[in-house]
Biotite code that builds the C-alpha atoms (Angstrom):
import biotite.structure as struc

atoms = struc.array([
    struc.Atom([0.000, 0.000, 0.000], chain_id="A", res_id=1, res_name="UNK", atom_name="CA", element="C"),
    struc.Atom([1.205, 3.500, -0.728], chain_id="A", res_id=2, res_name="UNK", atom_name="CA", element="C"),
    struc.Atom([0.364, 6.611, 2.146], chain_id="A", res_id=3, res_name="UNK", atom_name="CA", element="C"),
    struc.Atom([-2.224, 7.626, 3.381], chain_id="A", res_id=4, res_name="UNK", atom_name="CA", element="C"),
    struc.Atom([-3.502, 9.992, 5.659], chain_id="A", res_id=5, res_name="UNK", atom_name="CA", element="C"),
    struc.Atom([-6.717, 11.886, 7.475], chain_id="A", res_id=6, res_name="UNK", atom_name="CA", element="C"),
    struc.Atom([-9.329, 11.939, 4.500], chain_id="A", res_id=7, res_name="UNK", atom_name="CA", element="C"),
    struc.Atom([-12.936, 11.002, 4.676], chain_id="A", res_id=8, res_name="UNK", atom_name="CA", element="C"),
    struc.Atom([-14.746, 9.188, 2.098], chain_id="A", res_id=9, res_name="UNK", atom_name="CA", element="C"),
    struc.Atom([-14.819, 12.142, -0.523], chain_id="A", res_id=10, res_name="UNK", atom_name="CA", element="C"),
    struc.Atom([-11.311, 12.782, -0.196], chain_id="A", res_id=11, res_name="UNK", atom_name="CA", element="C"),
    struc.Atom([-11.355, 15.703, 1.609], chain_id="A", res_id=12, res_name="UNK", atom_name="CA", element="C"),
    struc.Atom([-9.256, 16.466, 4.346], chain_id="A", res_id=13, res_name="UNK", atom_name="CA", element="C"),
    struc.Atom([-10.154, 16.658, 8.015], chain_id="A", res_id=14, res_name="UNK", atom_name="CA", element="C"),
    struc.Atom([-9.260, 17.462, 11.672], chain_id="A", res_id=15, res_name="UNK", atom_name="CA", element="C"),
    struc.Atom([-7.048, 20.345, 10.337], chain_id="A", res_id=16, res_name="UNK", atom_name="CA", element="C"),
    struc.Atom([-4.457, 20.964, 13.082], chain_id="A", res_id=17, res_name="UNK", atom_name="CA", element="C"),
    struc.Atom([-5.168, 17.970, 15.142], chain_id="A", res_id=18, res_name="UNK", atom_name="CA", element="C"),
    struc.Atom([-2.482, 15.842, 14.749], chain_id="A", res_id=19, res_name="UNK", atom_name="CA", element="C"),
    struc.Atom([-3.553, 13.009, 17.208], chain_id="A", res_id=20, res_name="UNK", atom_name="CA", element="C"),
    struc.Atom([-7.416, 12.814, 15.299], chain_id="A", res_id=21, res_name="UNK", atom_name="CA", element="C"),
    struc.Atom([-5.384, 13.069, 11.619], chain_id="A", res_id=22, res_name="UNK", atom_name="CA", element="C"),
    struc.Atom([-3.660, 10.285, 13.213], chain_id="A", res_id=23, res_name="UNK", atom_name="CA", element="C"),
    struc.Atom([-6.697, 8.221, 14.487], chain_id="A", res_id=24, res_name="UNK", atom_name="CA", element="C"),
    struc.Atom([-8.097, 8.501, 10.721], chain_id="A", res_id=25, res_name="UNK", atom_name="CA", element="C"),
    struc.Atom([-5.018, 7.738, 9.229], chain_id="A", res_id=26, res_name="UNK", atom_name="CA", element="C"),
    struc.Atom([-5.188, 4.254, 10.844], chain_id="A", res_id=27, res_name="UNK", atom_name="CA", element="C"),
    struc.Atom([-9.306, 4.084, 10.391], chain_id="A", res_id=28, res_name="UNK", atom_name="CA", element="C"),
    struc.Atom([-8.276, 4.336, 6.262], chain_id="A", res_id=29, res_name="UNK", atom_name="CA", element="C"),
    struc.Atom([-5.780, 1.627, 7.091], chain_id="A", res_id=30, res_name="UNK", atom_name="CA", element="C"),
    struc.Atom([-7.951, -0.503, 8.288], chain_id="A", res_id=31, res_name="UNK", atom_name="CA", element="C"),
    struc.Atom([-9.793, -0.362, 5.465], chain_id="A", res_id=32, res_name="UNK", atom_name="CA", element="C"),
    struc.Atom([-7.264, -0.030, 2.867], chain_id="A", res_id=33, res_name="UNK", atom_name="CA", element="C"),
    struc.Atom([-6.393, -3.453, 3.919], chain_id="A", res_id=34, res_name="UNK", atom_name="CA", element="C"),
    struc.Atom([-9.299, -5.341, 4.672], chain_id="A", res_id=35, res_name="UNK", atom_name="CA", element="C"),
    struc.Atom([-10.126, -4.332, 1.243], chain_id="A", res_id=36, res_name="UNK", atom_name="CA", element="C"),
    struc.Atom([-6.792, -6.803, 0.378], chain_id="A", res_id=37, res_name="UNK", atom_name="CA", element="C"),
    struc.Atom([-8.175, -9.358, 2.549], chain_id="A", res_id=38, res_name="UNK", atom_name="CA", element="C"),
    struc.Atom([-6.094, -8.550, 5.190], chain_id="A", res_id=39, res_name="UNK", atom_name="CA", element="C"),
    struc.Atom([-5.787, -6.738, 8.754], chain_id="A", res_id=40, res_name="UNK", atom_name="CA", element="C"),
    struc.Atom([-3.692, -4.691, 10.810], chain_id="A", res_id=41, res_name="UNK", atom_name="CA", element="C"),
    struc.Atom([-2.436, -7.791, 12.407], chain_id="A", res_id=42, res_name="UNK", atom_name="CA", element="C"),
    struc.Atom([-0.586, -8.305, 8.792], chain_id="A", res_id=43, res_name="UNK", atom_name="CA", element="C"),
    struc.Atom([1.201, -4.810, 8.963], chain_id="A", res_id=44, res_name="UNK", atom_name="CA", element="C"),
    struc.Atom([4.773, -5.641, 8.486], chain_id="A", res_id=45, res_name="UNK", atom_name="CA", element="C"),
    struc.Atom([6.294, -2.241, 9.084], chain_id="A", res_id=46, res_name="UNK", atom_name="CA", element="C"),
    struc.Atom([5.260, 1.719, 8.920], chain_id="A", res_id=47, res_name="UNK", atom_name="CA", element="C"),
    struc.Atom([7.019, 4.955, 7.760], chain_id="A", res_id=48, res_name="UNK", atom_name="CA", element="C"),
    struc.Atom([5.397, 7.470, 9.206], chain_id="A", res_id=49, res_name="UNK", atom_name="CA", element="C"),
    struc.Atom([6.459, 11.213, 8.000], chain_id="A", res_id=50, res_name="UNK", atom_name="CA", element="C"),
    struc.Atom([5.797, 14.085, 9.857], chain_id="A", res_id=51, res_name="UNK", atom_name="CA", element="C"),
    struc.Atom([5.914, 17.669, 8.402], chain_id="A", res_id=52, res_name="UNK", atom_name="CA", element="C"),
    struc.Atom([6.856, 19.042, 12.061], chain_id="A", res_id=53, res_name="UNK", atom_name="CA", element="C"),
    struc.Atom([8.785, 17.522, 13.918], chain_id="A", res_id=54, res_name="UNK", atom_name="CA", element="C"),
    struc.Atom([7.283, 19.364, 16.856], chain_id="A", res_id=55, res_name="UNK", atom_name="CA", element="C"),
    struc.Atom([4.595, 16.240, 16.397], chain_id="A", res_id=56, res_name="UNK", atom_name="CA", element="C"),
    struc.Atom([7.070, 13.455, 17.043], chain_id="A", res_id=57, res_name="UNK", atom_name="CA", element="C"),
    struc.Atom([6.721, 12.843, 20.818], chain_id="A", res_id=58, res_name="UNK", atom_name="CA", element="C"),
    struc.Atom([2.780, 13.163, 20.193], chain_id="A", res_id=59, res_name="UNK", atom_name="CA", element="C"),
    struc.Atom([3.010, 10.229, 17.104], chain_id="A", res_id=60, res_name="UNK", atom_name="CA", element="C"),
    struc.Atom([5.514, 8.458, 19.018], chain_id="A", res_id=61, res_name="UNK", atom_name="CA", element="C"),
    struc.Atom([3.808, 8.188, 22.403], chain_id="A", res_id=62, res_name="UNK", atom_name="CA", element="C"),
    struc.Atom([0.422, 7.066, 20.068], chain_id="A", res_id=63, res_name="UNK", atom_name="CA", element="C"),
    struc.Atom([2.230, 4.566, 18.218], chain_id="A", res_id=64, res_name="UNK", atom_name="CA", element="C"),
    struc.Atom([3.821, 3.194, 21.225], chain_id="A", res_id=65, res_name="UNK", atom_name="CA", element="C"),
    struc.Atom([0.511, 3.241, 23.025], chain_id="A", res_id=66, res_name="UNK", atom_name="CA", element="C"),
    struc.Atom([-1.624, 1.579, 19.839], chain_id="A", res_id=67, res_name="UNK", atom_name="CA", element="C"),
    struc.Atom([0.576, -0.327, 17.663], chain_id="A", res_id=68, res_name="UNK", atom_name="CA", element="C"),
    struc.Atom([3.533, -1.173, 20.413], chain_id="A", res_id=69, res_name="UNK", atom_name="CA", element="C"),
    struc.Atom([4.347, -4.352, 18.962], chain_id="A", res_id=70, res_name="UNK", atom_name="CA", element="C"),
    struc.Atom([4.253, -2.829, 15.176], chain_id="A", res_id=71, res_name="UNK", atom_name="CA", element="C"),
    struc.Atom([8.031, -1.946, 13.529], chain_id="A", res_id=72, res_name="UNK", atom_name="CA", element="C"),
    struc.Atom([7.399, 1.840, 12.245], chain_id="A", res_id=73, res_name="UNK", atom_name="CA", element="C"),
    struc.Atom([10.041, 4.530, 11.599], chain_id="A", res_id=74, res_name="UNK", atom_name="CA", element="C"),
    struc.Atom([9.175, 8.227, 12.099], chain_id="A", res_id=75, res_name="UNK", atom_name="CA", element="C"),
    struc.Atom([11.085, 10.493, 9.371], chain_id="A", res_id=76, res_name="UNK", atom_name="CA", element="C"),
    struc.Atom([10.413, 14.516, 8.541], chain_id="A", res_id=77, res_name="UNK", atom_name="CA", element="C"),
    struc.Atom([9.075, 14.614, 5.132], chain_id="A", res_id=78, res_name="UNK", atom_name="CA", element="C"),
    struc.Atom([7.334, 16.321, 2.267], chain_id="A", res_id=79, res_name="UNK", atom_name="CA", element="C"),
    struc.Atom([3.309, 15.597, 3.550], chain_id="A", res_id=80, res_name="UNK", atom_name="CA", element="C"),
    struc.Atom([1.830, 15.042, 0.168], chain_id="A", res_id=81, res_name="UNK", atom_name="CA", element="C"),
    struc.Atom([-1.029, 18.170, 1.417], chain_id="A", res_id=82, res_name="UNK", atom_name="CA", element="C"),
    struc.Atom([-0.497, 21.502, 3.526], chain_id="A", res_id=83, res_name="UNK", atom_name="CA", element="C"),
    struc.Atom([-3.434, 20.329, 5.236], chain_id="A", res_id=84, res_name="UNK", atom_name="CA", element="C"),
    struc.Atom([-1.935, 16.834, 6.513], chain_id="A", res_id=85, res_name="UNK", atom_name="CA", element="C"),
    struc.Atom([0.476, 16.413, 9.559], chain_id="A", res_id=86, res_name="UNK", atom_name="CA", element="C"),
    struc.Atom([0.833, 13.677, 9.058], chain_id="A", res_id=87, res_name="UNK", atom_name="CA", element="C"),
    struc.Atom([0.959, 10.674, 6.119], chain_id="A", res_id=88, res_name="UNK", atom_name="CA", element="C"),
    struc.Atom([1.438, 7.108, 6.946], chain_id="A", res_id=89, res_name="UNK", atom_name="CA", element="C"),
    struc.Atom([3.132, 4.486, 4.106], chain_id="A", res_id=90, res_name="UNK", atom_name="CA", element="C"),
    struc.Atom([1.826, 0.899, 5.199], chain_id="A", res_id=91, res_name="UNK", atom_name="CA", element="C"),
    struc.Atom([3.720, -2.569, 4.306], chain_id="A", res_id=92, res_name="UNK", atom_name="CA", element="C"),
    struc.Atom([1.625, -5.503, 5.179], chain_id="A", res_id=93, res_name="UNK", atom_name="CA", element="C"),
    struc.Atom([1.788, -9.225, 4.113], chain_id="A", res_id=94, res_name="UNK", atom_name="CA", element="C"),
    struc.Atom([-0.634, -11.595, 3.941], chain_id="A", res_id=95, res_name="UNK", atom_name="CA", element="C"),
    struc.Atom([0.362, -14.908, 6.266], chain_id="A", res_id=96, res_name="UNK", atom_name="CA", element="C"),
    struc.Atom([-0.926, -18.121, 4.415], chain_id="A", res_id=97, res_name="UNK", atom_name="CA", element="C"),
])
């Protein structure tokens, strides 16, 4: 799966400034994303999460730690695709069989 990050259904973005909600959506589409695969977040393999401040990092990293604590993710500064977005997660899952 390529990134994604806090957009409804339409695709427009929400929780503007909220990077803890953008973050709670992020995963929601995730869900999703993959269950549309056949899969869960149970077959997440690893995360790059990139930030566009890194004034957010102990805020994503205290989430991640206290949601997905047993999940491999990496938390990098980068280019958000959106000026809107604090946040934009790239997901690698793989199916078990």
């Amino acid at each position: 799966m390529s990134g994604t990050a806090s957009i409804d259904k339409h695709g427009k973005y929400i929780y503007r400034g909220d990077v803890g909600r953008q973050l709670d959506r992020v995963f929601l589409n995730i869900r999703h994303l993959l269950l549309d695969a056949g899969a869960s977040l149970s077959d997440i393999a690893c995360l790059i999460i990139y930030l566009r401040d890194v004034s957010d990092y102990f805020t994503v990293s205290r989430y991640m730690e206290t949601h997905y604590g047993e999940t491999p993710y990496v938390i990098v500064r980068g280019k958000v695709c959106r000026s809107e977005w604090l946040v934009e997660i790239e997901c690698m899952a793989l199916q078990r069989q």
